[in-house]
C-alpha positions as CSV (number, residue, x, y, z in Angstrom):
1,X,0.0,0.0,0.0
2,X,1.5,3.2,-0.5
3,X,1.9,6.1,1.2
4,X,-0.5,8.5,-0.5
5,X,-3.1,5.8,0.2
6,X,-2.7,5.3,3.7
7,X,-2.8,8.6,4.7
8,X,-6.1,9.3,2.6
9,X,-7.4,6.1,4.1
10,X,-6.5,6.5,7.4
11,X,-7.7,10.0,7.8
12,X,-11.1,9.1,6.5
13,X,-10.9,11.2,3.4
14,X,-11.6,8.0,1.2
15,X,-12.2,5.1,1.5
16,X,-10.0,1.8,-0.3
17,X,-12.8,1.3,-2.3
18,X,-13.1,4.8,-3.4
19,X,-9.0,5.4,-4.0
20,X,-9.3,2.2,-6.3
21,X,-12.8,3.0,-8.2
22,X,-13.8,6.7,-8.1
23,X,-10.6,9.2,-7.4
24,X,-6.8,9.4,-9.0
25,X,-3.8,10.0,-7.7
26,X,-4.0,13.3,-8.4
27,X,-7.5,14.0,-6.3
28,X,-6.0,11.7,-3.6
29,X,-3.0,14.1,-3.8
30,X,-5.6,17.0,-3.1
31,X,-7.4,15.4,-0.5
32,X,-4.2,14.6,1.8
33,X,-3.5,18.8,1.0
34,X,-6.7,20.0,2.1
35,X,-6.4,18.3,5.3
36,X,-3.0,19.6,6.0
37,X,-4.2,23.3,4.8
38,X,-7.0,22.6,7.6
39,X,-4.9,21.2,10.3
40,X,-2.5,24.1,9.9
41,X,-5.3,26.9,10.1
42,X,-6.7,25.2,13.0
43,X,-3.3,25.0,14.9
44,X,-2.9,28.7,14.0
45,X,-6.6,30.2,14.9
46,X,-5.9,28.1,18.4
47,X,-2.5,30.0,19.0
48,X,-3.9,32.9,18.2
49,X,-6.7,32.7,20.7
50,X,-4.5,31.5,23.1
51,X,-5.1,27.8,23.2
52,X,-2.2,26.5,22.1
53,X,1.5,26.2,23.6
């Protein structure tokens, strides 16, 4: 299993099913992206309210 798949798999973006039928490696690519992009602006709106370290 690679590494693009595990990661969109085990984040709950997509499902195996859905990596092997439905999206590419290119909207897996984008998936594993947008989840970073919303990780990151969480971590930053929670330092900037003071929640984070």
């Amino acid at each position: 299993m690679s590494s693009v798949v595990f990661q969109v798999v085990t984040a709950g973006y997509a499902s195996y099913h859905e990596l092997a039928t439905v999206y590419g490696l290119e909207a897996a690519m984008n998936l594993i992206e947008i989840g970073q992009a919303s990780e990151y602006n969480k971590r930053l709106k929670e330092e900037m309210e003071g929640k984070h370290p």
